[in-house]
DSSP file (Angstrom, degrees, kcal/mol; ACC not computed):
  #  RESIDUE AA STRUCTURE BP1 BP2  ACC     N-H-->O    O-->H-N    N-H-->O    O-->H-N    TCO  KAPPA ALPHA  PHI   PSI    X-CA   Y-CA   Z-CA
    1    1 A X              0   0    0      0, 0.0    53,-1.7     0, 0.0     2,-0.2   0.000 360.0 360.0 360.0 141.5    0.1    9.9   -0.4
    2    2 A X    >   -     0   0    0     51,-0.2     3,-1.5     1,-0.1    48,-0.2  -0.664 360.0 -72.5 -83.4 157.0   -2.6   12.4    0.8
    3    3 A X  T 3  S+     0   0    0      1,-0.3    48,-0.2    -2,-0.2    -1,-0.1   0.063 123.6  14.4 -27.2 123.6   -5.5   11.4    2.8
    4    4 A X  T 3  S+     0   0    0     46,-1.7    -1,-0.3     1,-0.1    47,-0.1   0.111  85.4 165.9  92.9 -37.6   -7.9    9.5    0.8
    5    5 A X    <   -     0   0    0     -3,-1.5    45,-1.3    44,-0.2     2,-0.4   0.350  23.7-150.3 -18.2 151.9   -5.3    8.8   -2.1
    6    6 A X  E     -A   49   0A   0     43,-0.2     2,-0.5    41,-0.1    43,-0.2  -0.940   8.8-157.6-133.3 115.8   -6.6    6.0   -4.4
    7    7 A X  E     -A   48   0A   0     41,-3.2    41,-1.0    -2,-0.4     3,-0.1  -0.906  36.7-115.6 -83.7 126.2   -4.1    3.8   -6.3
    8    8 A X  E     -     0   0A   0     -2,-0.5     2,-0.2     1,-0.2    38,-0.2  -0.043  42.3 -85.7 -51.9 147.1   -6.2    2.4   -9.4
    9    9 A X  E     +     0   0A   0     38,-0.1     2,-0.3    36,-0.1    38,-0.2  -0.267  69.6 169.3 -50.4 127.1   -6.7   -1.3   -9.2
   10   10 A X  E     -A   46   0A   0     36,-3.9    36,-2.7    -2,-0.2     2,-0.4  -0.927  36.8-121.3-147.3 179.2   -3.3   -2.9  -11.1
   11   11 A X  E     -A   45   0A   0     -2,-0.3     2,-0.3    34,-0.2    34,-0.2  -0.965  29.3-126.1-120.6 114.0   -1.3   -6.0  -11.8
   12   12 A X        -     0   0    0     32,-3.2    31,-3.2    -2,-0.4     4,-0.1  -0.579  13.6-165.7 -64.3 131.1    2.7   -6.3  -10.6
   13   13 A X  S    S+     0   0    0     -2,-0.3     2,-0.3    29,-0.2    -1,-0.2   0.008  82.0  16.2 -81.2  18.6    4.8   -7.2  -13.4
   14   14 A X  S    S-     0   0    0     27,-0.2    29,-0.3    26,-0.1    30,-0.1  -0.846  99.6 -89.0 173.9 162.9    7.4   -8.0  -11.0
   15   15 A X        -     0   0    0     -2,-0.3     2,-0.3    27,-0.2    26,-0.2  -0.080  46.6-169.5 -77.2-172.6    7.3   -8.7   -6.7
   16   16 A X        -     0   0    0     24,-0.3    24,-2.1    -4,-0.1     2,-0.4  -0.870  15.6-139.3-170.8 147.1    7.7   -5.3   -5.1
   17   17 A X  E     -B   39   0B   0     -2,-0.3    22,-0.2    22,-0.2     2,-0.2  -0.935  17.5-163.0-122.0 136.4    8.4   -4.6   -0.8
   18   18 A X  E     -B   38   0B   0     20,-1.6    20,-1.4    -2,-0.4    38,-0.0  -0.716   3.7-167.1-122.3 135.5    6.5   -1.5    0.7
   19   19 A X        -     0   0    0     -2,-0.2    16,-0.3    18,-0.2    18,-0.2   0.017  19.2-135.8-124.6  38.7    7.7    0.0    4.1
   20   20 A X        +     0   0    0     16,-0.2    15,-2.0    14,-0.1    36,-0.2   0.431  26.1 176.0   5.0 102.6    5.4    2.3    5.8
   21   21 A X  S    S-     0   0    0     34,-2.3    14,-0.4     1,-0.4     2,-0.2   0.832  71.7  -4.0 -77.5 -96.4    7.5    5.6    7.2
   22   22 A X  S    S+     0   0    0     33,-0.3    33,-1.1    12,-0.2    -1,-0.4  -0.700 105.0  17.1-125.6 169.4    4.7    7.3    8.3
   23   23 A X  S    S-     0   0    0     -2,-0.2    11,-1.0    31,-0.2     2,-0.4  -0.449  81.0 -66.5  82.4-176.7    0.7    7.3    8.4
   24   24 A X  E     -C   33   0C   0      9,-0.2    28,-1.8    -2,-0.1    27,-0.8  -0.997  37.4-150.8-148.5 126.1   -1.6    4.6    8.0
   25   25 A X  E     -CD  32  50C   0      7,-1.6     7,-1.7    -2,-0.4     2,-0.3  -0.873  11.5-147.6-137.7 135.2   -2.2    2.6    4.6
   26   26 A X  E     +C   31   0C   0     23,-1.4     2,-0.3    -2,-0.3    23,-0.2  -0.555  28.7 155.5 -87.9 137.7   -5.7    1.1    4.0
   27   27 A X        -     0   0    0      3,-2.6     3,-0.5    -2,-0.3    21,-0.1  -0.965  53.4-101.8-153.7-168.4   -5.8   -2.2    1.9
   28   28 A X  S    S+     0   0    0     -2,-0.3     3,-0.1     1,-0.3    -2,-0.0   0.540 116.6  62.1-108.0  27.1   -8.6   -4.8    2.1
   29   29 A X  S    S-     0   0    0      1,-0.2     2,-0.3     0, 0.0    -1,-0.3   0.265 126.9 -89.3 -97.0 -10.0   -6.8   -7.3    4.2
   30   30 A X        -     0   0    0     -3,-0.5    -3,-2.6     2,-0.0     2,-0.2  -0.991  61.1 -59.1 143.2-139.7   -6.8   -4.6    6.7
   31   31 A X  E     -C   26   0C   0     -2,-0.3    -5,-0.2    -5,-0.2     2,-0.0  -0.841  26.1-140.7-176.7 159.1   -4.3   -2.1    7.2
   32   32 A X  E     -C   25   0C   0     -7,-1.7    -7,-1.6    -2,-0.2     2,-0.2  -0.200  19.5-173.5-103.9 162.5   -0.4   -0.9    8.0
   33   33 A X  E >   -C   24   0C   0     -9,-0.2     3,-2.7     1,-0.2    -9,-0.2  -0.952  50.7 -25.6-156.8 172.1    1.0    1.7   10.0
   34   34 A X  T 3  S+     0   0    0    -11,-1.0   -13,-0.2     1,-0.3    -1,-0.2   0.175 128.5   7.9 -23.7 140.1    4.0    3.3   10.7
   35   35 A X  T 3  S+     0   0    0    -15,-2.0    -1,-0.3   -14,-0.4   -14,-0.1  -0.171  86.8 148.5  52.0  -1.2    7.2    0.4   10.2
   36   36 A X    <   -     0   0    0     -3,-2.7    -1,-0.3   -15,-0.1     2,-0.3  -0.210  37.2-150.2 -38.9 125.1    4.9   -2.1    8.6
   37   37 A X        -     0   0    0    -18,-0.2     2,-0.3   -20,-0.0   -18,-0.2  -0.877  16.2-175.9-109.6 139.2    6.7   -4.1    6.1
   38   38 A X  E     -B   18   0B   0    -20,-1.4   -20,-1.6    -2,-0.3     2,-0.3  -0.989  10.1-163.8-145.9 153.5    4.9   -5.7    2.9
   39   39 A X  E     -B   17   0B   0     -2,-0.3     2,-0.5   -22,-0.2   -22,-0.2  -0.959   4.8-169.4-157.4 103.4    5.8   -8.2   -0.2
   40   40 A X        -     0   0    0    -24,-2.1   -24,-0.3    -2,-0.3   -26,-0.1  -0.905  12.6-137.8-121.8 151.4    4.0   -8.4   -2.8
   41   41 A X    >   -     0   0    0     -2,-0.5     3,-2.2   -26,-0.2   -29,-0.3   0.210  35.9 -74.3 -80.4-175.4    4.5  -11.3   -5.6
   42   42 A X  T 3  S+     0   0    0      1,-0.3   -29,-0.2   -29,-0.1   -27,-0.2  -0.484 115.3  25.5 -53.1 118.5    4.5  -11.3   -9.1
   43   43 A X  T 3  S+     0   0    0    -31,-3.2    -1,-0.3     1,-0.3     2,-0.1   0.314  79.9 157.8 136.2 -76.8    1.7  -11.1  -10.2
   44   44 A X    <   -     0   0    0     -3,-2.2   -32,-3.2   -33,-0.1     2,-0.5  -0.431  24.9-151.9 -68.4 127.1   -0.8   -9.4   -7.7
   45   45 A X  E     +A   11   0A   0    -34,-0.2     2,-0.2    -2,-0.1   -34,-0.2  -0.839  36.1 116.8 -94.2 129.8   -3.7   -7.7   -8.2
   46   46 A X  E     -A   10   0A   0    -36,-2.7   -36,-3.9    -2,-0.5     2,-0.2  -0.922  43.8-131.8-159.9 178.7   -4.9   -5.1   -6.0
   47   47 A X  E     -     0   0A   0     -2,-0.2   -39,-0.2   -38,-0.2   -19,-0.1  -0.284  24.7-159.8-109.3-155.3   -6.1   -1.3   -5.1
   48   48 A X  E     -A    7   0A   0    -41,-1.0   -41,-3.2    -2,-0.2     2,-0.2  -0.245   8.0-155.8 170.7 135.6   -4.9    0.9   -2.2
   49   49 A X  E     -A    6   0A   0    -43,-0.2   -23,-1.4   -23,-0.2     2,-0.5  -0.604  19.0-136.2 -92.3 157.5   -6.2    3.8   -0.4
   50   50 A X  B     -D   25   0C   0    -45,-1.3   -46,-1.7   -48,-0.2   -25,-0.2  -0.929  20.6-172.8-106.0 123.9   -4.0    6.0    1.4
   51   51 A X  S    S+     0   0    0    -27,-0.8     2,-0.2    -2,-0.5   -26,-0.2   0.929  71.6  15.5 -99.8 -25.9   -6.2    6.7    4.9
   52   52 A X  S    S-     0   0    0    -28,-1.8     2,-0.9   -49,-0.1   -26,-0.1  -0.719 107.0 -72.1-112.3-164.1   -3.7    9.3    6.2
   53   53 A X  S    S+     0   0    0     -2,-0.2     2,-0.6   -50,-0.1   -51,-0.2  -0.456  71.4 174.4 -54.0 103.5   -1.0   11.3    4.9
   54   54 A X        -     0   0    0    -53,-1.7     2,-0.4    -2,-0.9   -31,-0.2  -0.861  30.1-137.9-145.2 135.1    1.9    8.3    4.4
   55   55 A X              0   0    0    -33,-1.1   -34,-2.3    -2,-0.6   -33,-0.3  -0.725 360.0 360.0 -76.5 118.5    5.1    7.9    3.1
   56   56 A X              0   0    0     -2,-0.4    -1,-0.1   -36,-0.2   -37,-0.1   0.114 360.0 360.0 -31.5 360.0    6.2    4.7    0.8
């Protein structure tokens, strides 16, 4: 993601695991950085900004 990036608000149709390579990812619980691991269920609704350049 580039700096700023905006994932529209959505709903998982299925769980899904996020890793964080590199960069720093914004969310409204706070926010990950490099090796941050995340799981989210079935289910979840949410947005996410990218706050630097970071790789998924």
């Amino acid at each position: 993601m580039q700096p700023g990036a905006i994932f529209a608000a959505h709903k998982h149709l299925a769980a899904a695991d996020f890793l964080i390579l590199k960069g720093k990812l914004k969310y409204r619980m706070g926010e990950a950085g490099e090796g941050a691991y995340g799981y989210e269920p079935t289910g979840a609704v949410h947005d996410l900004r990218g706050r630097n350049n970071i790789n998924l």
